[in-house]
C-alpha positions, -999 to +999 in steps of 0.1 A: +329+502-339+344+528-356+383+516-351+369+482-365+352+500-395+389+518-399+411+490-393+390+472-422+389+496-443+429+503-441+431+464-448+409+463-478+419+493-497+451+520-500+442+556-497+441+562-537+413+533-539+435+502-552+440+469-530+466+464-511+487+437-521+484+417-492+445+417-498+446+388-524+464+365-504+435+375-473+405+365-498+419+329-505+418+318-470+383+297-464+363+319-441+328+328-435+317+352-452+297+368-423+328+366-404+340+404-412+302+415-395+293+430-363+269+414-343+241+438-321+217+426-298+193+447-283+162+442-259+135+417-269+103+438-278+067+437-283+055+426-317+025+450-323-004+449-350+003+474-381-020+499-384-035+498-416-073+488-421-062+453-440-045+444-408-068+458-382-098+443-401-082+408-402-070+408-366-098+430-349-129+418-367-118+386-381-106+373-347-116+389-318-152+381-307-147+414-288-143+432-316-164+419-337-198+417-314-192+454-308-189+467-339-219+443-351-240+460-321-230+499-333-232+494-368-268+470-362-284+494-338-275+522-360-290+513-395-319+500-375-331+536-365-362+549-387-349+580-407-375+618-408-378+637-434-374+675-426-383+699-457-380+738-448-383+726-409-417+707-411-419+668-412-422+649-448-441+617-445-434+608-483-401+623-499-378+609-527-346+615-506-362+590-478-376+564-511-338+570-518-325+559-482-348+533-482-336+516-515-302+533-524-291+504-548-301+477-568-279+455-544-288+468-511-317+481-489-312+515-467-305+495-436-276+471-452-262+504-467-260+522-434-246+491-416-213+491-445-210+527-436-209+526-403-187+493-397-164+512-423-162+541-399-157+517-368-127+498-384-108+524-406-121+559-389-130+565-426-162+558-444-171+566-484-198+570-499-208+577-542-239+593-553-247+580-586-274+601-610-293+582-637-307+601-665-317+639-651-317+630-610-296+613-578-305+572-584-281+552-565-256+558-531-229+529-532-206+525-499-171+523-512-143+503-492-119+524-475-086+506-481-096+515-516-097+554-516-070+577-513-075+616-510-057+638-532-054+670-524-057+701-543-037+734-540-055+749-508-050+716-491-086+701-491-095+670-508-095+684-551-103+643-555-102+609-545-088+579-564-102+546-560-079+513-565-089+479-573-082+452-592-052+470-604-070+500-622-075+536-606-106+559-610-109+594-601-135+612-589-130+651-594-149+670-566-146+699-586-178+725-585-213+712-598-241+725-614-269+735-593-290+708-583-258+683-586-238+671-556-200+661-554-197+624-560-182+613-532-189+619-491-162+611-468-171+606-432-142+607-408-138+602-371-111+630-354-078+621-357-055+649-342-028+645-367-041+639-402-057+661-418-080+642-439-082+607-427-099+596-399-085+576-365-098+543-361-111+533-325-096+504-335-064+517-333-064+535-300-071+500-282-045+483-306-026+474-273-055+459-258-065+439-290-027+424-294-030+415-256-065+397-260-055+379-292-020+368-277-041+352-246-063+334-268-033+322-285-022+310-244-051+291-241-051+272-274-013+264-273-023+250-238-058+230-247-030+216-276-005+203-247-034+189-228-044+222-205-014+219-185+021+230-194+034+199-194+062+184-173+095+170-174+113+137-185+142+128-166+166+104-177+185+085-147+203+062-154+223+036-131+257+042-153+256+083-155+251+082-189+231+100-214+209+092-240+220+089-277+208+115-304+187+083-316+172+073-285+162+115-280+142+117-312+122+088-308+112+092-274+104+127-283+087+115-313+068+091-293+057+119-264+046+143-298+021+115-316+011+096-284+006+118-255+001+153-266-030+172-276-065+172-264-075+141-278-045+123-259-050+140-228-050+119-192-036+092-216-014+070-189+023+071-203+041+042-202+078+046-192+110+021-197+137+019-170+159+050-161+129+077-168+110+091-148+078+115-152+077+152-132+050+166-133+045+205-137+018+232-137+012+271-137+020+287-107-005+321-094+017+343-115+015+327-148-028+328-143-024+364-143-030+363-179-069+354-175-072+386-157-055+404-183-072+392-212-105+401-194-086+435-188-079+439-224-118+429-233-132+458-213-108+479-224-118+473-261-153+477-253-145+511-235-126+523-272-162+516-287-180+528-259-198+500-255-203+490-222-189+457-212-218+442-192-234+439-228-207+417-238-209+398-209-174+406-199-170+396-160-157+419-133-174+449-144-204+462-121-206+496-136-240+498-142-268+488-116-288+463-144-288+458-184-317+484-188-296+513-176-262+497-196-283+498-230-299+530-225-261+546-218-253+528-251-279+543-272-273+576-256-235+583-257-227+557-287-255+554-309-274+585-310-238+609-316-225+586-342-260+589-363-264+620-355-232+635-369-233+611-395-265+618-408-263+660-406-230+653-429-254+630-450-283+658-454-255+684-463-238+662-486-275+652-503-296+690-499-289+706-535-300+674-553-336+680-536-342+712-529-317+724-508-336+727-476-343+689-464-328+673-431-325+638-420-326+632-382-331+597-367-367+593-354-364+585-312-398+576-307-391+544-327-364+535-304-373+511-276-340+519-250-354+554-247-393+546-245-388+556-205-373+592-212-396+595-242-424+588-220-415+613-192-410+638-220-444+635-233-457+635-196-439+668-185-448+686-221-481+673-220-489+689-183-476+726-193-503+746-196-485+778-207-474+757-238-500+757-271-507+723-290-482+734-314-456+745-293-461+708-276-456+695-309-430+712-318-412+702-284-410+665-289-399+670-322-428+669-344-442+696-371-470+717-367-501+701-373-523+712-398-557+701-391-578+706-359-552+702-324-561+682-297-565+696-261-535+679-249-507+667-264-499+631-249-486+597-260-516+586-283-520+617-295-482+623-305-482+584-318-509+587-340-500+619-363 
């Protein structure tokens, strides 16, 4: 390449920068002008999904009913958890932080809030959220689009603000220091990423593989439901003479093939051949099934980036767990209950100095119906310690101390019913 490159260059040019004086004579011949180019091939490769949320949202939860029924069951089973109270450690059964959870916008009630947030978090590894203040007090909490924000970072290298972009306009919101009782107005929730510093890693991303594989093999089965399940055959021309057929007689037997015997609504159609043609037939060989197997490869290996587990999805070939019970309860416990969990102690931090400074919001797991059976043996193995007071009792199954007269024992009705 680079004696071509120099043997050009000598051509078109003399050392001092002027043409050469054959040069004119070389421009009036009638050549391509891509002639003069170097042609390089290299290896066909995959075509992956870019990683950005637009694209991820369009062709994770937009298209693959993988995708989309498990980040429906997180984000659903999620906001669905009843919310406590905790003020200075003891259990709030009225509070204006939990009246503010329950109805943090005009729009919105507490449960479709927490569903944007966490499906934000699922998709982008990034969720937002604004506090709003009315007059003198905390009013509203709007969940702000991810693809939106951007972090801008101050001199010490955390976030100084973020800017939000829509519609071609830019706000800022300065997280500079507050007064006392006033919070920052923005709370961005992040999944680890190992190599940003202040945006969050999608799961989304880390089975992007998996997602292009799926939605590729989907794309297999249409392409094949569209040439009537079957990849076809072959038409082969035989004629007595030798001869071929004319660029005529090719595009309107190919026309005729196209608008009367391909599709779906064509298919076991009988075709109808003139003299000299005959019909092979053709269809997929062991290997080329393989791809069923991967595409049901690639849905459990989705499910597995969401730790969801993929008998709930009803993906065959996985036996990992011995019925659905135990499958949902490994769900709530290693999906559910960390994401909330995390999510809401960066939620009570975020919200303490505009109510006091000492209240905590923790999910409530006696309202949770997957873990009735553990809660139940809790209670039972509490309940029959007699070294433990009524309080302590309490206090072990997660509930405050209780302030009128204590009952002897501290059992399921009795816990229930405080």
């Amino acid at each position: 390449m680079l004696r071509w490159f120099q043997k050009n260059r000598a051509q078109s040019s003399a050392p001092n920068g002027t043409p050469q004086p054959h040069f004119a004579a070389h421009v009036e011949q009638k050549a391509s002008r891509t002639g003069a180019l170097v042609a390089l091939h290299g290896a066909g490769k995959a075509r992956w999904t870019p990683r950005d949320y637009g694209t991820l949202a369009r062709e994770g939860y937009a298209r693959n009913p993988i995708v989309y029924r498990s980040i429906r069951m997180i984000a659903e089973a999620a906001s669905s958890i009843s919310l406590i109270c905790l003020e200075a450690g003891e259990r709030q059964e009225r509070h204006p932080l939990l009246d503010l959870l329950a109805r943090p916008n005009k729009r919105q009630a507490g449960a479709d809030l927490f569903e944007a947030l966490y499906g934000h978090l699922l998709v982008s590894g990034n969720a937002y959220l604004e506090g709003v203040y009315g007059t003198n007090a905390l009013g509203e909490l709007h969940a702000l689009r991810p693809d939106r924000m951007k972090v801008v970072p101050g001199p010490d290298g955390w976030p100084q603000a973020y800017d939000y972009h829509v519609g071609g306009k830019s706000l800022r919101f300065l997280q500079e220091e507050r007064d006392e009782g006033k919070i920052p107005p923005i709370l961005h929730l992040t999944l680890f990423h190992p190599q940003d510093d202040h945006y969050g890693l999608s799961p989304l991303e880390a089975a992007q593989v998996s997602l292009d594989i799926h939605n590729a093999a989907s794309g297999w089965n249409k392409a094949l439901l569209d040439n009537s399940a079957r990849p076809s055959g072959a038409l082969v021309y035989a004629a007595s003479e030798g001869g071929n057929l004319s660029n005529e007689q090719f595009e309107r037997l190919k026309q005729e093939l196209e608008e009367g015997y391909q599709g779906a609504v064509n298919a076991g159609r009988p075709l109808l051949l003139e003299g000299g043609l005959d019909w092979k037939s053709m269809s997929l060989s062991p290997r080329d099934m393989d791809f069923i197997e991967a595409k049901n490869a690639a849905a459990r290996e989705i499910a597995l980036a969401f730790g969801v587990p993929p008998m709930l999805l009803g993906i065959p070939g996985d036996n990992t767990y011995a019925n659905f019970a135990e499958a949902n309860r490994a769900f709530w416990r290693q999906t559910i209950l960390p994401l909330v969990g995390r999510s809401l102690q960066s939620l009570s931090l975020w919200l303490a100095p505009a109510f006091g400074g000492e209240v905590e919001i923790i999910p409530d797991l006696d309202t949770i119906s997957a873990l009735a059976g553990e809660r139940e043996t809790l209670w039972r193995r509490i309940g029959s310690a007699p070294f433990l007071s009524d309080e302590e009792k309490r206090r072990a199954v997660g509930y405050s101390a209780q302030s009128g007269p204590s009952d002897d024992t501290c059992n399921h009705k009795g816990t229930t019913g405080d």
